[in-house]
C-alpha positions in Angstrom: 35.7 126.2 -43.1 33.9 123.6 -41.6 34.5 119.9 -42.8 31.6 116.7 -41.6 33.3 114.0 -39.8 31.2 111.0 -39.2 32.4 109.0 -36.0 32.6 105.4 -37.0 32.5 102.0 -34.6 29.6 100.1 -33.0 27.4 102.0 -31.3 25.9 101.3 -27.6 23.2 101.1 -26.6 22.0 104.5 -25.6 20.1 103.9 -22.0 19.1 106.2 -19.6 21.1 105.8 -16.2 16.9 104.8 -14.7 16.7 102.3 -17.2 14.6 99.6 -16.6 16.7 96.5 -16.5 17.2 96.8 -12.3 13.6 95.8 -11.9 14.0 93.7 -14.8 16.2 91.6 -13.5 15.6 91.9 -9.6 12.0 90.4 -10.9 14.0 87.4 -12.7 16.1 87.1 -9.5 13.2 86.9 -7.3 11.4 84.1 -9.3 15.1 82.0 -9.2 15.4 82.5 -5.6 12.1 81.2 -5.3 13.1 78.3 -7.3 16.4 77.5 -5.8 15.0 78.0 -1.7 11.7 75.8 -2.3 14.7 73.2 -3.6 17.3 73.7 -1.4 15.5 74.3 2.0 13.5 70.6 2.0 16.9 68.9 1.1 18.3 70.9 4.1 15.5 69.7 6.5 15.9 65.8 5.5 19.2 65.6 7.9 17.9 68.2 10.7 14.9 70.0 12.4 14.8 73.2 11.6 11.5 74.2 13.0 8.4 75.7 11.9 5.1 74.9 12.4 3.7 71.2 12.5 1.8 69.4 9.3 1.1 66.3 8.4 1.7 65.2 4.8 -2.2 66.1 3.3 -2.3 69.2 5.2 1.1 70.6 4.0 0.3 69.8 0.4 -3.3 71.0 0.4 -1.7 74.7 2.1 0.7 74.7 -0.7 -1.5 73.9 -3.4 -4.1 76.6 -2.2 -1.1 78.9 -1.8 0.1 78.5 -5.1 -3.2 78.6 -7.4 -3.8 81.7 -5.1 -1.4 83.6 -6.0 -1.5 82.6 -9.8 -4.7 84.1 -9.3 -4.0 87.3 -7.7 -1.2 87.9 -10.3 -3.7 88.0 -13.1 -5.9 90.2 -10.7 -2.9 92.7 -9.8 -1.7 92.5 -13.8 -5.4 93.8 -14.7 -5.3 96.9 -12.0 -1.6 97.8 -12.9 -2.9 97.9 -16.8 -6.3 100.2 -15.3 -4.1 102.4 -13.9 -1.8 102.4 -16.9 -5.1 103.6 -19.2 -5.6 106.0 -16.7 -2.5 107.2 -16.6 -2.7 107.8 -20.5 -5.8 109.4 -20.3 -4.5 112.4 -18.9 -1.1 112.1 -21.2 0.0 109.6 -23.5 3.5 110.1 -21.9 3.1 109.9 -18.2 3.5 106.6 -18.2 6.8 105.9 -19.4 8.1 108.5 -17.7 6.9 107.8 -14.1 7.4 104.1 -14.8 4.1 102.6 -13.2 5.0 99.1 -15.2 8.4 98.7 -14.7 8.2 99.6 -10.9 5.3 96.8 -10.9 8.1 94.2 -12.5 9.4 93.8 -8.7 5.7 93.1 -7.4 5.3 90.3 -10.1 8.2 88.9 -9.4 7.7 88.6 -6.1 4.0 87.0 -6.4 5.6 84.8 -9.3 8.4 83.3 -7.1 6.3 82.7 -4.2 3.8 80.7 -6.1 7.1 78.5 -7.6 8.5 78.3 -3.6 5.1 76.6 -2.9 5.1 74.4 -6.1 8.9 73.3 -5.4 7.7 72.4 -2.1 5.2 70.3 -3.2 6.8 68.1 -4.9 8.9 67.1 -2.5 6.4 66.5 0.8 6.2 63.1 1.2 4.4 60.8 3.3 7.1 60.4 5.7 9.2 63.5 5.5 7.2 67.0 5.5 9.3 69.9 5.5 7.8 71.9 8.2 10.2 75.0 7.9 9.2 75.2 4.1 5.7 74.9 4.3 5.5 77.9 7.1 8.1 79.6 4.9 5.7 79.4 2.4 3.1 81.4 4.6 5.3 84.0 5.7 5.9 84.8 2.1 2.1 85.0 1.2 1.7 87.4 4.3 4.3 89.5 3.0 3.4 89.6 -0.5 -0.1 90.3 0.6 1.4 93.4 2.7 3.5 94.6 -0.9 0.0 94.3 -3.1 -1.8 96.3 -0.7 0.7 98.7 -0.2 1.5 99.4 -4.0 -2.4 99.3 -4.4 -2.8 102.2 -2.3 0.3 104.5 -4.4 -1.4 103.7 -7.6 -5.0 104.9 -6.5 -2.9 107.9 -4.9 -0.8 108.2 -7.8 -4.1 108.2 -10.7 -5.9 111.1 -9.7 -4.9 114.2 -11.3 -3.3 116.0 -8.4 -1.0 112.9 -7.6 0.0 112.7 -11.2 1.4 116.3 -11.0 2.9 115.7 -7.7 4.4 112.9 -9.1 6.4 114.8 -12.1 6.6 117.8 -9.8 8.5 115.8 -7.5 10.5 114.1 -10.8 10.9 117.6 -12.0 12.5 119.3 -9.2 15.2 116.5 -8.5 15.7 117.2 -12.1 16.2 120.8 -11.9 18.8 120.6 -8.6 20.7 117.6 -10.9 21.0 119.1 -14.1 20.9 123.1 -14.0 22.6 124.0 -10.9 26.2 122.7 -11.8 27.3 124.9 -14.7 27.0 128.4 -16.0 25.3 129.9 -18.3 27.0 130.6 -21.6 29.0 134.4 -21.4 27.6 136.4 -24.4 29.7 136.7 -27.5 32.2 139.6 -28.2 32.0 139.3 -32.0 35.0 137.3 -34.0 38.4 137.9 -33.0 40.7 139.2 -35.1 43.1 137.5 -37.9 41.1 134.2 -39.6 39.0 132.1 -38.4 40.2 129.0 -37.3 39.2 125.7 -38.8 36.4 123.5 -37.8 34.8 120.3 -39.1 31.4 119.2 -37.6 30.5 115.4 -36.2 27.1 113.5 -37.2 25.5 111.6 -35.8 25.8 107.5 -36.2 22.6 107.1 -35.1 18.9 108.6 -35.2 16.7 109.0 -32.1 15.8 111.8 -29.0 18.8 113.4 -27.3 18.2 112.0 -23.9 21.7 113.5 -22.4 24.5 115.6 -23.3 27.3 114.2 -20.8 29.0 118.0 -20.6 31.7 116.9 -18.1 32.6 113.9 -20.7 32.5 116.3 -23.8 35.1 118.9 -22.0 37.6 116.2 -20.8 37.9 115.2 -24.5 37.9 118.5 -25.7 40.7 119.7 -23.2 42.3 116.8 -23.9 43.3 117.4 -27.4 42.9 121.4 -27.0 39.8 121.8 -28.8 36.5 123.9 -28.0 32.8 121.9 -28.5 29.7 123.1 -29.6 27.1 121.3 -29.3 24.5 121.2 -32.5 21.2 119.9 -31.0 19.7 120.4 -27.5 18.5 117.7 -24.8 15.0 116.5 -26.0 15.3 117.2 -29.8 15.0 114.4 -32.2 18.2 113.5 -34.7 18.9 111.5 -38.2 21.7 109.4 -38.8 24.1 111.7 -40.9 22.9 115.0 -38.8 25.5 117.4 -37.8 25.7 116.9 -34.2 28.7 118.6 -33.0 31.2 121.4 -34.4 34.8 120.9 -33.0 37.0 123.7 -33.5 40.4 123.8 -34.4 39.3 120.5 -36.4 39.1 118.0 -37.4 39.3 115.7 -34.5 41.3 112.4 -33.9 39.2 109.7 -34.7 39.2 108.5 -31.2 38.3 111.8 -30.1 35.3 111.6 -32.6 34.1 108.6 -31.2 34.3 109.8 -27.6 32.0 112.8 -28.6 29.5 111.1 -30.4 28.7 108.9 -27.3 28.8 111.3 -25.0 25.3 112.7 -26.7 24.1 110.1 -25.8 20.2 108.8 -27.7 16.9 107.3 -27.3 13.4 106.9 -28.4 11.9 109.5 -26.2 12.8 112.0 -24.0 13.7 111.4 -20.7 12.5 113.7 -17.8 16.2 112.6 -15.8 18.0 114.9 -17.8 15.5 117.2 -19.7 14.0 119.7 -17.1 11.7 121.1 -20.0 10.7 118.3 -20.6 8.7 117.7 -16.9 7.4 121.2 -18.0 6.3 120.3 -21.2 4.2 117.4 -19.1 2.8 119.7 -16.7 1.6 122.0 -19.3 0.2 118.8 -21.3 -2.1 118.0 -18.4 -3.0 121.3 -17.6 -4.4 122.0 -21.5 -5.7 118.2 -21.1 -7.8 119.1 -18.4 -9.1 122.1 -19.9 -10.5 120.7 -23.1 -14.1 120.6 -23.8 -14.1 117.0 -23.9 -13.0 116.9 -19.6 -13.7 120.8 -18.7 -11.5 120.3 -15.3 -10.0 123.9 -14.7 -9.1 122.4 -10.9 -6.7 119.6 -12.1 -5.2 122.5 -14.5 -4.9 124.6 -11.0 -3.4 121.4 -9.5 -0.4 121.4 -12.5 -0.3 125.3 -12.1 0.9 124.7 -8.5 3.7 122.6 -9.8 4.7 124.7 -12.7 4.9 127.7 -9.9 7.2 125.4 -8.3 9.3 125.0 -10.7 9.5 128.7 -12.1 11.0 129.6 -8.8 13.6 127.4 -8.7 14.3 128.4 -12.2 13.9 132.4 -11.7 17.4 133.0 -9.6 19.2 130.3 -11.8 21.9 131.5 -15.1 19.8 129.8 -18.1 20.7 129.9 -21.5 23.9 128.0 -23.0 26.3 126.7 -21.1 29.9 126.7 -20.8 32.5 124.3 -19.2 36.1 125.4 -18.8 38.9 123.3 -17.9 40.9 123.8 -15.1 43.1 126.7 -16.7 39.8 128.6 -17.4 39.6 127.7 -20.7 36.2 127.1 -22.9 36.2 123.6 -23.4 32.8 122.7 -24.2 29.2 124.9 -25.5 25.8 123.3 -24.5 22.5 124.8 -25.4 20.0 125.3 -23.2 16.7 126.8 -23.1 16.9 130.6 -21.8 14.2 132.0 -19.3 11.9 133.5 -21.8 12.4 130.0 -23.5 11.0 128.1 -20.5 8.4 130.6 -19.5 6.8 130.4 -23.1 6.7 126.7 -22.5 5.4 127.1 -19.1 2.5 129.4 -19.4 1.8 130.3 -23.4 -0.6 127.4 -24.0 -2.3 127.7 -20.6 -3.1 131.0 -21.2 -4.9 129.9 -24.7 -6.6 127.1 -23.7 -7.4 128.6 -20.3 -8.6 132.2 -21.5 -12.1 131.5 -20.5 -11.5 129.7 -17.3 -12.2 132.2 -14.1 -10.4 129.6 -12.0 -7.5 129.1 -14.0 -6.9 133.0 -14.9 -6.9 134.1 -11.2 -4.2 131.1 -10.5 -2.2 132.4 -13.3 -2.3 135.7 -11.8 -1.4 134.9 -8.6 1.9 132.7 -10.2 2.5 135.9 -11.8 3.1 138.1 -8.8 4.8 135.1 -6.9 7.0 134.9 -9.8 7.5 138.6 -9.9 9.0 139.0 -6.4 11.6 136.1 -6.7 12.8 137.2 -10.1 16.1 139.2 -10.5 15.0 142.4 -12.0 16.8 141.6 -15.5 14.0 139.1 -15.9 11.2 141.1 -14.8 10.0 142.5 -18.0 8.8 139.2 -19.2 6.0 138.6 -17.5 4.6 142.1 -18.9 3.2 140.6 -22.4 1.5 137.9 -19.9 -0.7 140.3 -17.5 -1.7 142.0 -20.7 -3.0 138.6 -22.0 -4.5 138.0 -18.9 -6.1 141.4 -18.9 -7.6 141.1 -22.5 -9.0 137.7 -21.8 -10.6 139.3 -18.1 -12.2 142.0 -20.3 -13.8 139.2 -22.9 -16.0 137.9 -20.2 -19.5 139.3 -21.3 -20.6 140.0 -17.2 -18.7 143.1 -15.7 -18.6 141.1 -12.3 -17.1 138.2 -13.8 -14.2 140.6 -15.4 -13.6 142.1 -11.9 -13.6 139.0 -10.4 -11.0 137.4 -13.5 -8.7 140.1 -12.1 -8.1 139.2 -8.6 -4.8 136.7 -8.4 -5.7 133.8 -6.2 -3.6 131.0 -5.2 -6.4 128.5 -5.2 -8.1 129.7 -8.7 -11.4 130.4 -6.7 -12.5 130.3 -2.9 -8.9 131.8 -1.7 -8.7 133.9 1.4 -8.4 137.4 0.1 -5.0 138.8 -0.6 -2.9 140.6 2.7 -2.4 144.3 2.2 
């Protein structure tokens, strides 16, 4: 019998652990450092030479005035490519942008321009006609030089970063780091041996407090409390689905909990108001796959940038292939089941990989001889368990090669290629 236990107390906020308050504030702490230096630094140099380079009174403020409006300037300037790349970005998916963070790594760079240009007005109002602060004014230089040097340099990864092979790079690289984090440390789920004899034993099931995304199931928090008070977790709802207030979240068996455990529980799911690639693999596949079909609409018609996302998803499939998928299972030390997460299985993943390619793709020549060759990759790294499931997807493949109307271009559909078209030709 299963009873609903609703965890009560104030809920935290539920962050991500790449949140992003660091730039946040190192942007506010740049600006005050400004501030506080382009004080501080002329005050020092009214009882002692500290060096620099030589002005007079008219020259020192004319360079600090030109440095400041300058970079006011080239903030606005920088702001408007940042928010170009941004609408790029989008263009190729609505929710690349969060999730690689182009804005909120762009924080530090405004920051930066922002506390130079109140250094320089600081200093200005304190050169007088009879005490320039030589240090401060070259200071003042230096700091344009190496703001210029930040600009160019974050210029140059966002060009990199907005065409449609960096973008896939980019959550390629965000997915792998990812895949080693999350799905490497725990096993998958041993498969059930039916109830055990005599009743079964009571349960009660948690909501949630809440509503949002689940952006992380903290398993190693969820076990401790379980083993704690001797008690076996399930968890309800997987990473990356979306949950009411009042949802069942977890079931807690023998139950119901302690309050206090309760509460521990609940904020170990912890919520959001999107998923997260950090701790959602799928979701950097559901991306991939989201510019791939993106690309190939009839609206862009770029089978090469689908290729390009193909690559990645390859990636990822064989780091996935030798792995245990499906629900996990953490055990206390004395081997006991402490804690059942769910997780997607392979078939699971490889639907999400490679089902909506295939449909949106089935007229592409390039992008059915890529899927071919990922299939044959994919083939020789899998354990042979997990072989059979790439069956139903050569005979898609092979139904869409026999739907092209020319007999040459059918033969040609059929030959796997790494490069979708213009690869060397296969090794015998």
């Amino acid at each position: 019998m299963r009873k609903p236990l609703s965890a009560t107390g104030r809920r935290r906020s539920r962050r991500s652990p790449r949140a992003a308050w660091p730039n946040r504030g190192l942007a506010v702490v740049l600006v005050a450092a400004g501030a506080l230096l382009g004080w501080w630094l002329p005050h020092l140099e009214r009882t002692r030479n500290l060096g620099g380079l030589s002005y007079d009174a008219s020259a020192a403020q004319a360079t600090l005035g030109a440095i400041a409006s300058g970079i006011i300037t080239l903030t606005g300037f920088v702001l408007t490519a940042v928010t170009l790349v941004i609408q790029s970005v989008q263009s190729m998916s609505s929710r690349l942008a969060g999730v690689l963070g182009f804005f909120e790594r762009s924080l530090v760079l405004f920051g930066a321009l922002t506390g130079t240009a109140v250094y320089s007005l600081v200093v200005l109002a304190q050169v007088r006609e009879h005490h320039v602060p030589d240090l401060a004014v070259t200071l003042a230089i230096v700091f344009v030089v190496l703001s210029t040097g930040t600009i160019l340099r974050t210029l140059a990864g966002l060009r990199e970063m907005i065409t449609g092979g960096g973008l896939v790079r980019a959550v390629g690289h965000r997915l792998h780091e990812a895949l080693d984090r999350v799905w490497q440390d725990t096993a998958a789920a041993e498969p059930s041996t039916g109830p055990a004899a005599g009743p079964e034993p009571e349960s009660a099931v948690v909501t949630a407090t809440a509503g949002g995304v689940v952006q992380r199931i903290d398993g190693p928090a969820i076990a401790a409390a379980a083993a704690g008070s001797g008690l076996h977790v399930t968890c309800l709802t997987a990473v990356g689905s979306f949950v009411e207030p009042g949802e069942p979240l977890l079931r807690v068996t023998p139950g119901p909990p302690a309050e206090s455990d309760a509460r521990r529980l609940v904020r170990a799911v912890r919520l959001g108001p999107s998923r997260r690639i950090d701790h959602d693999p799928a979701y950097g596949l559901r991306l991939l796959v989201d510019v791939a079909i993106r690309a190939l609409s009839p609206a862009v018609n770029d089978p090469t940038t689908a290729v390009q996302a193909l690559d990645q998803i390859e990636a990822a499939l064989l780091r996935l292939a030798p792995r245990p998928l499906g629900p996990a299972t953490l055990r206390d030390r004395d081997g006991a089941a402490r804690a059942t997460i769910p997780r997607p299985g392979w078939s699971q993943l490889l639907d999400l990989a490679l089902a909506e390619i295939l449909g949106y793709g089935a007229g592409s020549l390039q992008v059915q001889r890529r899927l071919r060759a990922l299939l044959d990759t994919v083939q020789r790294t899998i354990p042979p368990a997990r072989a059979a499931t790439l069956t139903p997807y050569r005979a898609i493949l092979d139904r869409a090669a026999r739907a092209f109307p020319d007999p040459t271009m059918s033969e040609a559909a059929t030959t796997p290629d790494p490069q979708g078209i213009g690869g060397p030709a296969p090794t015998r």
